[in-house]
Every structure is written in C-alpha cells, then in structure tokens.
C-alpha positions in Angstrom: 0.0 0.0 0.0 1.1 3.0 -1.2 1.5 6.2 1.3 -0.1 9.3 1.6 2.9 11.5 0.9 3.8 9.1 -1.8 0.4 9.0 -3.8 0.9 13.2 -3.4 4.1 12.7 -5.0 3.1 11.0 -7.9 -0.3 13.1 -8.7 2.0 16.4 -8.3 4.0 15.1 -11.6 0.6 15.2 -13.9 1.3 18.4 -15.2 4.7 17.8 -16.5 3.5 14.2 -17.6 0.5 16.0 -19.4 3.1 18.3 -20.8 6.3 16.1 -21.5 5.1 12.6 -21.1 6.5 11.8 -24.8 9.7 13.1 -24.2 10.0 10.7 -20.9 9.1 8.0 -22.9 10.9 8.9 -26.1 14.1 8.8 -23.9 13.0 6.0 -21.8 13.5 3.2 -24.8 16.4 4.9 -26.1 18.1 4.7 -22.6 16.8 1.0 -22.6 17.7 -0.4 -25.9 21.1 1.5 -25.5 21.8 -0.6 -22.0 19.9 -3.5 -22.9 19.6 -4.0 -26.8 18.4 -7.8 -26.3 14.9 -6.2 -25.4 14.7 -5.0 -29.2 13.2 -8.5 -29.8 10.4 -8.2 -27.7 9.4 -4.7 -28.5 7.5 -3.8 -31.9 10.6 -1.3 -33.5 8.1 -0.4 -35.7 5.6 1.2 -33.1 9.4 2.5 -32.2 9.5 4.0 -35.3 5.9 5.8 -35.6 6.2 6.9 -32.2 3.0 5.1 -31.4 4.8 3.3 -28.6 6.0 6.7 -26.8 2.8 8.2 -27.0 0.7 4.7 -25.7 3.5 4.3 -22.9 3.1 8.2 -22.3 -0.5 8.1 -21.9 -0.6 4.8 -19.7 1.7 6.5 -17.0 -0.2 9.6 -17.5 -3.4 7.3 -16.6 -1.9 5.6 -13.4 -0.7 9.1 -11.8 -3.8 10.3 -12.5 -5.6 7.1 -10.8 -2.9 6.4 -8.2 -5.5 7.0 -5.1 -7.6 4.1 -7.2 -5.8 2.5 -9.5 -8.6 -0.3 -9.6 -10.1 2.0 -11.8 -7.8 0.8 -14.5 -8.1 -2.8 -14.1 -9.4 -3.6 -17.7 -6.6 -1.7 -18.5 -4.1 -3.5 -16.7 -5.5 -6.4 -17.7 -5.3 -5.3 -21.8 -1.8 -4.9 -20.8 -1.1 -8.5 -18.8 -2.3 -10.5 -22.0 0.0 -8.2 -24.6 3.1 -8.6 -21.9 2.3 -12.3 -21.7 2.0 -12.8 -26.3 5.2 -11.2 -26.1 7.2 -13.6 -23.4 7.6 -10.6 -20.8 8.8 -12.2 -17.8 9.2 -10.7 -14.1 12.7 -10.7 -14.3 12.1 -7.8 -17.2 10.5 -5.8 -14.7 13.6 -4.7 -12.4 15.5 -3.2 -16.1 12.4 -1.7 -17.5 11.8 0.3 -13.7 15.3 1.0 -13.5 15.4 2.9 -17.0 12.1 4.7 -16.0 13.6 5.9 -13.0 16.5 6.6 -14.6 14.6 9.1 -17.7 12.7 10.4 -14.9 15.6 11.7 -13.1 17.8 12.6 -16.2 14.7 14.3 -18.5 13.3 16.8 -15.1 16.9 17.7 -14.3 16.8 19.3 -10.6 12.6 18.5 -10.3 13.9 15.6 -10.1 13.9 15.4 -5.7 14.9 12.0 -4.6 11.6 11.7 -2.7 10.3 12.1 -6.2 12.1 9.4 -7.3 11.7 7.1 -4.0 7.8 7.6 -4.4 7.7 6.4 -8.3 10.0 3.6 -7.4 7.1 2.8 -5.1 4.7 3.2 -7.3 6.1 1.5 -10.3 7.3 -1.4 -7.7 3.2 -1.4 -7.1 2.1 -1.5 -10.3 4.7 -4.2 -11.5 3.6 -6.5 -8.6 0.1 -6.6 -10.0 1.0 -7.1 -13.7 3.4 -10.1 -12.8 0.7 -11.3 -11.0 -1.9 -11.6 -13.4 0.4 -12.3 -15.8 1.8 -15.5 -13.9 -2.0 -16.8 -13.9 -2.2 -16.3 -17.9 1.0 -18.6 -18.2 -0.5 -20.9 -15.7 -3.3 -21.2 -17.6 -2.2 -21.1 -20.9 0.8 -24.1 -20.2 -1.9 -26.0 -18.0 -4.8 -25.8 -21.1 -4.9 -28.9 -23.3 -2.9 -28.6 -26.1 -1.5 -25.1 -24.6 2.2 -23.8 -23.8 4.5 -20.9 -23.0 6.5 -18.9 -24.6 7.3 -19.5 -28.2 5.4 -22.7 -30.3 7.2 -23.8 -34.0 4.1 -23.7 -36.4 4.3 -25.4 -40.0 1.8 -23.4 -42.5 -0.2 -26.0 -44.1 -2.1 -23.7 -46.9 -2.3 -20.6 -47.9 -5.1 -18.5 -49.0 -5.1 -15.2 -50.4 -8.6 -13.6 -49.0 -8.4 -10.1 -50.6 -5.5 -8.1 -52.8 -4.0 -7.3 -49.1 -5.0 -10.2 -47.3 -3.6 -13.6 -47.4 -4.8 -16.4 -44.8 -2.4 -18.8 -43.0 -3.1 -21.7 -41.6 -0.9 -22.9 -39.2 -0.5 -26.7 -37.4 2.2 -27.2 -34.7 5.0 -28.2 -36.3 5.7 -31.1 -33.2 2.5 -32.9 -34.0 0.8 -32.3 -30.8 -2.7 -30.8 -29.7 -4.1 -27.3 -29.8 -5.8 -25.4 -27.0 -9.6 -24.5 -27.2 -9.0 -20.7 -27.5 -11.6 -17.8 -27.2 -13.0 -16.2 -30.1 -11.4 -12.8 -30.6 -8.1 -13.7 -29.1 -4.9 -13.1 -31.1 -0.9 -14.9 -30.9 2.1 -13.4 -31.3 4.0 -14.4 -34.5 7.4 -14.1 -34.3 10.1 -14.3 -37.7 13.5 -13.2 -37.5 13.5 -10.2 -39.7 17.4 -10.0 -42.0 17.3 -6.2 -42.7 16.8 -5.6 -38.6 19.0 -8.5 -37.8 16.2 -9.0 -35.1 13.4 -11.5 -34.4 10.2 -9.1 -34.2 7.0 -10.3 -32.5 3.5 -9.0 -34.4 -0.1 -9.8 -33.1 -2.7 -11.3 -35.2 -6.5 -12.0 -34.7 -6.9 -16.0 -34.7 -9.6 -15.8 -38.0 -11.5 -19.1 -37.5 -13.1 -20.8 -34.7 -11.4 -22.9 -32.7 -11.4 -26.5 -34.4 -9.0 -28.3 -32.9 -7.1 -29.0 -36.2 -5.3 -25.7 -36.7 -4.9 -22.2 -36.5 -5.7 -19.4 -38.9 -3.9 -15.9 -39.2 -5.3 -13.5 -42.0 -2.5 -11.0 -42.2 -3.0 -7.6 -43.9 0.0 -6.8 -46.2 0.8 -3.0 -45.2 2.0 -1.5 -48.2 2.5 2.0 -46.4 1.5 5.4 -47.1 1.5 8.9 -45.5 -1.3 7.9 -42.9 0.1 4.3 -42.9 4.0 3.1 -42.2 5.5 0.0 -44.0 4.7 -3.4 -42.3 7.6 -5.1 -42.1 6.8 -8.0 -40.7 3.2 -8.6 -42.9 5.3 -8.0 -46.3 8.2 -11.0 -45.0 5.3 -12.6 -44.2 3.8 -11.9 -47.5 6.5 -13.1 -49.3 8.0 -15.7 -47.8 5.0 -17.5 -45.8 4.1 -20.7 -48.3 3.1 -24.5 -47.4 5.6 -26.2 -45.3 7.4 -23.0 -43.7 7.7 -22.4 -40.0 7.2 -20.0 -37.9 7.0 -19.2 -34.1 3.5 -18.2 -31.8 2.9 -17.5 -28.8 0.0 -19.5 -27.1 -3.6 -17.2 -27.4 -4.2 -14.7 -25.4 -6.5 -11.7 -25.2 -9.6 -10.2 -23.7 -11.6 -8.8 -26.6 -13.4 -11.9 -26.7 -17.0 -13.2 -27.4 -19.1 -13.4 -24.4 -20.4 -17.2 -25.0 -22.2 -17.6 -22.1 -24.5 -14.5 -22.7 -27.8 -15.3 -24.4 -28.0 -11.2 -25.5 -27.8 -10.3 -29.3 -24.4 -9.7 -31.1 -23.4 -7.2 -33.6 -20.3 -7.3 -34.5 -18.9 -4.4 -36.3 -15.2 -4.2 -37.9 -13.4 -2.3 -40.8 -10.8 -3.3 -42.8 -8.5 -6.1 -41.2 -10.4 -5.4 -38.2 -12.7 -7.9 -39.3 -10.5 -11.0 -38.7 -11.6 -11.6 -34.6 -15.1 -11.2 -36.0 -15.0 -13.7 -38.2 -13.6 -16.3 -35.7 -16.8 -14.8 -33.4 -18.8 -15.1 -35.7 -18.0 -18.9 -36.6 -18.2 -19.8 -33.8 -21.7 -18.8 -33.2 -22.6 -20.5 -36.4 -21.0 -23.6 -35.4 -22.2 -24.2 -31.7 -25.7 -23.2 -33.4 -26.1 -20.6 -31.1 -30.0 -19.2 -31.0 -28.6 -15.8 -30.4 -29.6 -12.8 -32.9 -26.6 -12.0 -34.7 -25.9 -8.4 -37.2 -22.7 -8.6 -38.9 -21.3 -5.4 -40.3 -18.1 -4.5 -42.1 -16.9 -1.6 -44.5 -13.8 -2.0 -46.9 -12.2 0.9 -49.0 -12.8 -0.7 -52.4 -13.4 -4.2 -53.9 -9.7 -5.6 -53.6 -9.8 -4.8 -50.2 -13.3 -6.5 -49.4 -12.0 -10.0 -47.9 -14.4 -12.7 -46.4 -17.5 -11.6 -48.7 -18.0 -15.5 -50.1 -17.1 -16.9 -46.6 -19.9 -14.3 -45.4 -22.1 -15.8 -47.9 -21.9 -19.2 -47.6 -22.3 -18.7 -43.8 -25.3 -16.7 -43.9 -27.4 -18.5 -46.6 -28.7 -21.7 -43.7 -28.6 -19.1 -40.9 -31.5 -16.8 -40.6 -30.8 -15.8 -37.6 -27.6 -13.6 -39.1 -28.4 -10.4 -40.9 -25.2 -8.4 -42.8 -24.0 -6.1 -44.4 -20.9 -4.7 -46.1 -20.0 -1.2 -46.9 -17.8 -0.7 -49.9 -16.6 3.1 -49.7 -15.8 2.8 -53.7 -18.1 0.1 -54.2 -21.7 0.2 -55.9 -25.2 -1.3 -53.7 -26.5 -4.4 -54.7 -30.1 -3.2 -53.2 -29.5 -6.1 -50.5 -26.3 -6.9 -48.5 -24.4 -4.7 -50.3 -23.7 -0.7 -49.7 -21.9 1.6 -51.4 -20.4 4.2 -48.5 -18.8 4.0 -45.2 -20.7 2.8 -42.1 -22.3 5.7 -40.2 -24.1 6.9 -37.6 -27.3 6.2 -40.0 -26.2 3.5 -40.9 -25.8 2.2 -37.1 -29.3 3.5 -36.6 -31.0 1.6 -39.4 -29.0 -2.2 -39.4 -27.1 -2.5 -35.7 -29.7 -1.3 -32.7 -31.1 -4.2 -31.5 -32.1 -4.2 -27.8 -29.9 -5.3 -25.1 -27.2 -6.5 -27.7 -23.4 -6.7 -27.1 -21.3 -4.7 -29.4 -18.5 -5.9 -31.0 -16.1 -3.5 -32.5 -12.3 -3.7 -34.2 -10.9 -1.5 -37.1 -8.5 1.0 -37.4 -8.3 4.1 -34.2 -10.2 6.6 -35.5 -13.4 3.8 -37.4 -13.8 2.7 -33.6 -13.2 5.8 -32.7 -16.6 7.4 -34.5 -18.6 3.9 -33.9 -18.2 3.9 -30.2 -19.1 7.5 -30.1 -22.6 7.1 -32.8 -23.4 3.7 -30.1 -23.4 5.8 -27.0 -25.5 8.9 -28.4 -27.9 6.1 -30.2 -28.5 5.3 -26.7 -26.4 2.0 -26.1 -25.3 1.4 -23.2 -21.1 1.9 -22.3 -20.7 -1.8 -20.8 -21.9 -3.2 -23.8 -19.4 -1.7 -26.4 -16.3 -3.8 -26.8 -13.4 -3.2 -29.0 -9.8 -4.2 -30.4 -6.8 -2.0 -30.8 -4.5 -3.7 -33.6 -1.3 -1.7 -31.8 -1.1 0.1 -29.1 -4.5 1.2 -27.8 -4.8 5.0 -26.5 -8.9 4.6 -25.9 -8.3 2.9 -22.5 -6.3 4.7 -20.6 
C-alpha cells in the first residue's frame, strides 16, 4: 500500500507528464535499448519508429498518476496490458531493467525537479504496479501451459495452406510443427508471430486476430500486407510474411491470449462491427456462433475501401445462406449497392441506426483508431449502453487509458 505522501508525490508530476510525457518516454527506450539491446526482440521497433509506442507508454503512465489513489479504476486496462506482456514472453525478471530505466529518464529528462523523494515515491509506485502485472500475468502462463494442447512462450508452427482472401489479405493456416494438440481458445483472441526479420537482424514479435473458430485441427492468421502510405507506415513484418509465408514453412507463436473476446455464455444479441482487417476476430466470433448453433440474434457489419480490399464476402455468404438468424451487411466506400447486403459508403451513424440497434445486444467493434473511434461514439449517443461496447486495438490502444 502505497503512502499518503507518496500517492501526493506521484499526482503532483501530472502536469509535467501532461506536458512532456513523450519526451519521458521517447528517452526512456532509447536509454533501454542503449543498455539492454536484447529487449529489441520483444518490442515492436516499428511502433518505435511511428512513435505510437511513446505516446501509448506516455498516456498509460499519464493514466496511473492520474488514478494512483484508485488505480482499480484501471483494471481492464491492466488487464489489456497482462495479455500483450504475456503474447510477447515478458517475464518478471524484465520488470527490475524496464523500472530501472524509468527511474533513470525520470531523473535525467526533469533535471533538478527531479527530488529524490520524487524518485523514492515512483520507485514505489512502479514497484506497485509491477507486482500486479506479474501477477496476473503468472495466472495467464499458468493457464495457458496447464490448457490442453496449450504452452508458453514461443510454439514452432508449420503453414499448411495458404489462402489469399483479398488483394492485401492472405490467410495462414498454421499446425504445430511437433505434431501435438491445440488449445480450445476464445474467439477474438490473437498470438504473437514471431520471424527473424534480416534487414533488422532482429526477431520481431507482431499480433494477429486468430480468424477461425477454434477447431482443434489448426490455426488461422489473415494478415494484412501493409503496403505504407503517408497515414500508414510499411509493415515489415506482414510484407516478410507476405512473401515468404508458403506451405511447409515455420514459424514461431505464442499460445492465445486476449480479452476482446465473445461473451459465449450470454444469451443477449451480437453485432459485430469491424473495418478493414479489423474484421479477422469477427470472423472467428462469428464462426463460432454458427458452429455451436447458437440461437442468439446475430448483425454482422463491415466496410472495406474498395473491392480488392473487401475480404471474407463469399465466406460471409456461404455462412449466412442456412442461418436466418444472421443479418449483414458490407459497406464498400468505392463500391456500388446491390439493393441487398451490399452498400456503397462507409458505415455511419445512420447506418448504425437503421441495421445494428437491437435491444440489449453486445457490441463488438475492431478496425483502425479513428473507425472505432466514430462507432463507439454514434453507439453511445444512439442510446447504447457503455458496458456493452467492446473493442480491439491492432497496436497500441490509446482509448483505455
């Protein structure tokens, strides 16, 4: 338990944190990678490279000074956080090195603000905050290694086939490459892929939505190729895999882990809502409902840019024609209208009025920052209630903190 003086200490660093949060965390991971360049293959470089991990990291630390009298208040935060750290083979021992540089930044970016009481009460505080993500962290390794068919840390997978979904979107599926079982995962959950990357010299770890339901007799990844743009940077890792992922290659996962997941043992309505590659944990969701022929109402709705970005639309097809139950539609922002499933347009706040408000649903939503962004906002001023609004950040995710 924290102190008083010490909780006072922390909140009285908001306003600088507020002001030059980025440039604490900017100098944070060069200090780290400087001392301890082996963490380089845990970390995303490219998030390094945006600067989407500075701001994220900024913004989290931001949110636990602010919350430090309750930092319960940030449990489905910490939580976000636990199954990301756990996908990525953070361990406790990384803890002590990552608090250490913190410290470190903290003392060298304020200067003389820097009081050692200031620095005694966030080694306190970060000491508190580690204790509860190695915690919860040490349950999802229990569980994961404990699961049938599970395991820790990295897994050699064998692609068995390939599948190209879209233009940008290829499908992998993946079988262990040591013959043995696979866990019954939850539908929305994602792995950690992990490819040693020559031009880096680095192995580099990348998330990815688990696209089917869980089956038993492998796992699929439908990876986005990230061609880059000025709103976009250059996936590194989806263009090696790209271009190097065919039958009979290998590659390393991490077991499943994540919370955005269907809640199976709710009886409520599901609309699942996704743009782009955002759509992948919905179509494990909604597979899965299919399968278990679940007697829930399900509204399945997803917008593309064009037509070579559209993936999924015959799976969606062929799924929907013996399932009443499921009503969709796509959104093709170049696209032309069919006069049934098909829309030309993005999805909007209209749009969410006339095909998704069904009462008492649970809202399922995953697409890039700023699609969620505008969806989450149109659900809550349609009248739908905060709780039932879940959501996906592919990267780091600024909405929860």
């Amino acid at each position: 338990m924290l102190t008083e003086q010490t909780r006072s200490l922390v909140k009285a660093t908001v306003p600088v944190l507020k002001e030059h949060g980025v440039t604490l965390t900017s100098h944070f991971y060069r200090r780290m990678f400087s001392h301890n360049p082996e963490l380089k293959h845990i970390f995303n470089q490219g998030h390094q490279a945006s600067g989407q991990q500075q701001q994220a990291l900024a913004g989290a630390v931001l949110g636990y000074a602010e919350h430090i009298d309750d930092p319960s208040v940030l449990a489905p935060v910490v939580m976000r956080i636990a199954h990301k750290h756990a996908s990525l083979g953070i361990r406790a021992e990384h803890y002590p090195i990552v608090g250490g540089h913190l410290l470190a930044s903290i003392r060298e970016v304020l200067g003389e603000a820097a009081s050692d009481e200031l620095i005694a009460a966030w080694a306190a505080a970060y000491g508190q905050l580690a204790d509860i993500l190695i915690a919860a962290e040490a349950e999802l390794y229990k569980d994961s290694t404990l699961a049938d068919g599970g395991w820790s840390g990295y897994r050699p997978f064998k692609v068995m086939e390939r599948v190209e979904e879209s233009g940008e979107i290829a499908s992998f599926y993946l079988v262990p490459a040591d013959g043995g079982a696979l866990p019954a995962f939850k539908p929305g959950q994602y792995v950690s892929v992990r490819v040693f990357l020559p031009e880096l010299g680095l192995a580099q770890p990348r998330q990815y939505s688990l696209s089917d339901a869980p089956n038993g007799r492998y796992l699929r990844i439908s990876v986005k190729r990230e061609a880059g743009d000025d709103v976009r940077p250059f996936g590194t890792v989806s263009n090696h895999l790209h271009a190097t992922l065919k039958a009979g290659a290998v590659l390393e996962l991490s077991a499943p882990m994540g919370d955005f997941v269907l809640h199976e043992d709710r009886g409520t309505p599901v609309v699942l809502i996704s743009a782009g590659v955002g759509q992948t944990p919905m179509m494990a969701m909604l597979q899965t409902l299919i399968a278990e022929d679940s007697p829930r109402d399900i509204v399945y709705l997803h917008a593309a840019r064009n037509e070579a970005a559209l993936a999924f639309a015959d799976t969606l097809k062929t799924l929907a024609e013996p399932c009443p139950r499921l009503k969709h539609a796509l959104f093709v922002e170049d696209g032309v209208a069919d006069g049934r499933h098909r829309h030309a347009g993005r999805i909007e706040r209209d749009t969410l009025a006339e095909h998704a408000l069904t009462a008492g649903a649970d809202y399922y939503l995953c697409g890039p920052l700023p699609f969620m962004s505008a969806q989450k906002s149109a659900l809550l001023s349609l009248g739908v209630a905060p709780e039932r609004v879940h959501y996906e950040v592919f990267g780091s995710d600024p909405l929860t903190v």
